[in-house]
C-alpha positions in Angstrom: -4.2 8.6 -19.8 -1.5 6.4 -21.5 -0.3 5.0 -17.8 -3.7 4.3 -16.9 -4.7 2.5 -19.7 -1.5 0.4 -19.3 -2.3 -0.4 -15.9 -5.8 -1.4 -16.8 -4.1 -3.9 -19.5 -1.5 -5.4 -17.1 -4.4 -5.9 -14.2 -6.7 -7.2 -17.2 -3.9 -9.8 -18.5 -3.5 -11.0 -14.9 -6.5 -11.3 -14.1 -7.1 -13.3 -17.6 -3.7 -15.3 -16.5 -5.6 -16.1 -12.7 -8.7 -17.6 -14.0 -7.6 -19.8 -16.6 -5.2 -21.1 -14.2 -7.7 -21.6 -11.9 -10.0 -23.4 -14.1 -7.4 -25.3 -15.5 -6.7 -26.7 -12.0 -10.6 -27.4 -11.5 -10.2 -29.5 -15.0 -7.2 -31.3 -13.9 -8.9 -32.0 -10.1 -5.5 -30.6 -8.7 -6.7 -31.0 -5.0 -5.3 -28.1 -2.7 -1.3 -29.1 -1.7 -1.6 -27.7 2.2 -3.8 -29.1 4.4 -4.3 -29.4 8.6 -3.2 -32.9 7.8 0.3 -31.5 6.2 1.6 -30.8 2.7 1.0 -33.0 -0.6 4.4 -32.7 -2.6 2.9 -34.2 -5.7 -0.3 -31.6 -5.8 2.3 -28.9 -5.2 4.3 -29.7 -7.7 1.7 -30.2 -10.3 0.4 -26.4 -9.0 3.5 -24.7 -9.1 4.1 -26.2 -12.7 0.9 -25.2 -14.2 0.9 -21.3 -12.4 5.0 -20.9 -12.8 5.0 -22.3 -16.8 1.3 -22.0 -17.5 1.0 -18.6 -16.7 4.3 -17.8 -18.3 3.0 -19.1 -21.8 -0.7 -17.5 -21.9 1.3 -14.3 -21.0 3.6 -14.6 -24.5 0.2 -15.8 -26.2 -0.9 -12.3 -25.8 2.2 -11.0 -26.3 2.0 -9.7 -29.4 -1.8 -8.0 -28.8 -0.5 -6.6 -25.7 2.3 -4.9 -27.5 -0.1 -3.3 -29.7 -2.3 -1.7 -26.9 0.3 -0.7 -24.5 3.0 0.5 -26.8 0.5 2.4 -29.2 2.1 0.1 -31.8 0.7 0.8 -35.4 1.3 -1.6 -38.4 2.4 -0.7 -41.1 2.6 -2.6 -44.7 4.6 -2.3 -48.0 1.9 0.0 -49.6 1.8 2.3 -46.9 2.2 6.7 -48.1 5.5 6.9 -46.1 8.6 5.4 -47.7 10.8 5.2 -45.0 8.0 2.6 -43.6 7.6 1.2 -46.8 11.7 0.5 -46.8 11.3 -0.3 -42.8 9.2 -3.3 -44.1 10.9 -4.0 -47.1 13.9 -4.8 -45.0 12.6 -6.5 -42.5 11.0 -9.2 -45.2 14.2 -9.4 -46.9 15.6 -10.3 -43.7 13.1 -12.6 -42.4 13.4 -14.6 -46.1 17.2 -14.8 -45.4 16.3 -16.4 -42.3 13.6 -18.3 -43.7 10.7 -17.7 -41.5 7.9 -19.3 -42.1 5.8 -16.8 -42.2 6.9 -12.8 -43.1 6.3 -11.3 -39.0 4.1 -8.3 -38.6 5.7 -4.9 -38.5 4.8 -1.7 -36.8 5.9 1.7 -35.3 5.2 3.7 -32.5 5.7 7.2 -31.4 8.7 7.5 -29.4 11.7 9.6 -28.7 13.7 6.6 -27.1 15.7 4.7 -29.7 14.1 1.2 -29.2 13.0 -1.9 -31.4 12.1 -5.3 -30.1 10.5 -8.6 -31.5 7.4 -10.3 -29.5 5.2 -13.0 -30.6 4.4 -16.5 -29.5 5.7 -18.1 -32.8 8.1 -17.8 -35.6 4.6 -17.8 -37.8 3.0 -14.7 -35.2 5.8 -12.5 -34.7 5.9 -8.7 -35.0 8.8 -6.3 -35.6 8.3 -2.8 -33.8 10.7 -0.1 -34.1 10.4 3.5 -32.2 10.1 6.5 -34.3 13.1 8.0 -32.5 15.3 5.1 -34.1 14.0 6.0 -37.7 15.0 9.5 -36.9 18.6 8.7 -34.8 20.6 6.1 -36.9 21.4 6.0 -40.4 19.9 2.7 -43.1 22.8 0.7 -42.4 22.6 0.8 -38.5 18.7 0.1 -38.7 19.1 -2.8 -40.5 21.7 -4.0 -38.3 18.8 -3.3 -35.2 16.1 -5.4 -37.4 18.5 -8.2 -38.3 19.1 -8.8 -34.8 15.8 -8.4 -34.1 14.8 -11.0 -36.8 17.5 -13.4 -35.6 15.6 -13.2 -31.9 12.7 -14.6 -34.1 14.6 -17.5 -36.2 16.1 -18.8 -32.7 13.1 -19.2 -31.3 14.2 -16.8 -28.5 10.0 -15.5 -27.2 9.6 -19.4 -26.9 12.2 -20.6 -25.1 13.0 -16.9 -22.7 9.3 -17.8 -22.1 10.3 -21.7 -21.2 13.1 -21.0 -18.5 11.0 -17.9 -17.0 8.6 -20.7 -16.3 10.7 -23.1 -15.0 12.5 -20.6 -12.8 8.8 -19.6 -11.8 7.6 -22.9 -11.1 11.2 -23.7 -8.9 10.9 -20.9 -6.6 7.0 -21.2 -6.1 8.1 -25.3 -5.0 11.3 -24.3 -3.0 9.6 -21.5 -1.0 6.4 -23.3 -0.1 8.2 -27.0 0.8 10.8 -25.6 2.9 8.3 -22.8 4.9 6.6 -25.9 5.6 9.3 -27.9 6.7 10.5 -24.9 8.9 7.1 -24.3 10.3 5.6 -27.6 10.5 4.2 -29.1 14.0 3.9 -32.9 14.9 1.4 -34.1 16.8 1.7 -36.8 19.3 1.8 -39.8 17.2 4.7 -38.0 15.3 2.9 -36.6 12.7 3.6 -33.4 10.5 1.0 -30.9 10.7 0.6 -27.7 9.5 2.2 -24.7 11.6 0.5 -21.6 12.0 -0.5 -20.2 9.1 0.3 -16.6 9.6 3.9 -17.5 10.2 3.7 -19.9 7.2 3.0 -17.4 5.1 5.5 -14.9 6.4 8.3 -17.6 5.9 6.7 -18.6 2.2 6.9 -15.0 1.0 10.8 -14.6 2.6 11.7 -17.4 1.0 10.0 -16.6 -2.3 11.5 -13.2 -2.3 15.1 -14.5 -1.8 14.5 -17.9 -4.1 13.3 -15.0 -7.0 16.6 -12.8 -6.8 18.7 -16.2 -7.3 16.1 -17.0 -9.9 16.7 -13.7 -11.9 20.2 -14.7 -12.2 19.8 -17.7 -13.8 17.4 -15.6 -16.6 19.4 -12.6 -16.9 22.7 -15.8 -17.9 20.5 -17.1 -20.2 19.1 -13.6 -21.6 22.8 -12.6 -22.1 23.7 -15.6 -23.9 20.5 -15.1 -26.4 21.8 -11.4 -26.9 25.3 -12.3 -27.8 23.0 -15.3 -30.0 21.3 -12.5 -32.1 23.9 -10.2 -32.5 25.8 -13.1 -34.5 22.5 -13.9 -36.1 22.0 -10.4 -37.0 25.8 -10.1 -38.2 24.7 -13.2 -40.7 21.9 -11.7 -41.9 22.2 -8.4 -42.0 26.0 -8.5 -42.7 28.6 -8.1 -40.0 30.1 -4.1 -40.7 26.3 -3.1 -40.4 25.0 -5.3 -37.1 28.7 -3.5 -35.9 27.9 -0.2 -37.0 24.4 -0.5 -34.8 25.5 -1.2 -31.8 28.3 1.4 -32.5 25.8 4.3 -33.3 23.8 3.0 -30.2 26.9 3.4 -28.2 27.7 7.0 -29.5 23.5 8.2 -29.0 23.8 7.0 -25.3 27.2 8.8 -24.9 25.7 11.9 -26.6 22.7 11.5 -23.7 25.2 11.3 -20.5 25.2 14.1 -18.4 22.5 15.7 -19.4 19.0 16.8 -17.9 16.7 15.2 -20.1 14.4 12.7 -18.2 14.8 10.4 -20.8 18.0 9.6 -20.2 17.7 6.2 -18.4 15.6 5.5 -21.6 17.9 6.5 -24.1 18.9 3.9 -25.8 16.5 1.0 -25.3 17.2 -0.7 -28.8 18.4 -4.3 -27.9 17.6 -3.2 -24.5 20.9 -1.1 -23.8 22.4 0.2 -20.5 25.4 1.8 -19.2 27.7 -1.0 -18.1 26.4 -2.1 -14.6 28.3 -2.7 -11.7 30.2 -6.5 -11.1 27.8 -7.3 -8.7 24.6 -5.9 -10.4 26.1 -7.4 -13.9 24.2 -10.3 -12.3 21.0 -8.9 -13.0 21.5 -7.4 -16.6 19.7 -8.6 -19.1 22.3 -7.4 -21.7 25.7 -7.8 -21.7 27.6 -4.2 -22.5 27.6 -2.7 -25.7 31.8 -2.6 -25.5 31.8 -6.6 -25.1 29.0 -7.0 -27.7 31.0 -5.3 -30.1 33.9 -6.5 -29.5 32.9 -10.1 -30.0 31.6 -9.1 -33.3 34.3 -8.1 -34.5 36.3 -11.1 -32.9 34.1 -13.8 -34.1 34.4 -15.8 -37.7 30.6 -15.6 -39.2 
């Protein structure tokens, strides 16, 4: 029932995402880019912008809402009958003063044996703070507010906004690159020397090769800069949160993952999801990871002057 109802929100979203593209494009009189005639480069470019960054941003708009439905996420507040929510939220506002956001970011929980937190929103003044009930249950006060103070920095840096920015630029590249050069490659010319469009079948197979191959390079470029924002909050959680205790997270994150290796739990792979942590990948597949190691994360921590 869970997986169907997320898959009836993630067709729903898209299919929100499709027709406000599409009627932005109407309001904009974006004419189509392809043609018999050939390609327009300028109405391509103004398409692939709008659907690669447009859809990018109404996706983080609901970003927060989304989070709610699929996750199960339930707020809680300071007067709530449990008090290890009430000191979940207590932290997390002491934090977010620290950091002086604008605005104190929603917080929630939601049933889970994985030991994951995360920060959404489309704002530092609509943000929310969700933390799994398996990482109330795992790690001890200090390594929880080491997981919310990086997960507070994500929030001060602005980290939703701009992951959200370079998705969309990535997004609008490879939609440009793929269509331009299948064009290019399966263009005619007629006898005056005009370029005309190929067949379209092929077109399309070449478009969605191209786009396939232009999206793996793409992810690269995301899972850098996601990296670099990871190593960005775990100093901004050190500062916040105090340095011995953003350590101490990542340490006890590290020891619950070892503690799951090598067993038969299906859960493993989801383990240890706080911060998004993974066994170290591969060189080659390091590419792709949208966390550095928790080994390296550490060990900057305790390397760097905050």
């Amino acid at each position: 029932m869970v997986f169907m109802k997320r898959i009836f929100l993630f067709l729903a979203v898209n299919m929100l995402v499709v027709l406000t593209i599409s009627l932005l494009l109407n309001i904009l009189g974006v004419k189509p880019y392809l043609s018999a005639q050939g390609i327009n480069y300028e109405s391509l470019m103004v398409f692939c912008l709008i659907w690669g960054i447009g859809g990018a941003f109404i996706s983080l708009a609901l970003s927060r809402v989304m989070a709610k439905w699929m996750m199960g996420v339930q707020l809680v507040d300071q007067n709530h009958s449990n008090p290890q929510f009430r000191e979940l939220v207590s932290t997390v506002h002491d934090l977010s003063r620290t950091a002086r956001l604008p605005v104190m970011p929603e917080v929630g929980i939601y049933e889970s044996n994985d030991i994951n937190a995360f920060a959404t929103g489309p704002s530092k003044s609509k943000s929310l703070v969700a933390v799994s009930t398996g990482l109330l249950d795992r790690l001890n006060q200090n390594e929880i507010k080491g997981v919310l103070g990086h997960e507070v920095a994500h929030i001060a840096n602005g980290d939703m906004v701009t992951m959200t920015l370079v998705q969309g630029v990535v997004n609008a590249f490879v939609m440009f690159l793929a269509r331009a050069i299948a064009f290019a490659l399966t263009m005619t010319k007629s006898e005056e020397g005009e370029e005309r469009q190929g067949p379209p079948l092929m077109y399309f197979v070449v478009q969605f090769v191209l786009e396939m191959f232009f999206m793996v390079l793409g992810s690269i470029v995301v899972s850098w800069f996601s990296r670099y924002r990871e190593y960005r909050a775990d100093a901004g959680g050190a500062r916040l949160a105090g340095r011995q205790n953003m350590i101490q997270a990542l340490e006890g994150l590290r020891r619950s993952m070892v503690s799951m290796e090598g067993t038969d739990s299906p859960e493993e792979p989801l383990a240890v999801q706080s911060l998004k942590i993974s066994n170290r990948p591969s060189r080659f597949m390091s590419l792709f990871s949208t966390h550095p190691p928790l080994e390296e994360r550490i060990e900057r921590l305790k390397m760097s002057v905050i």
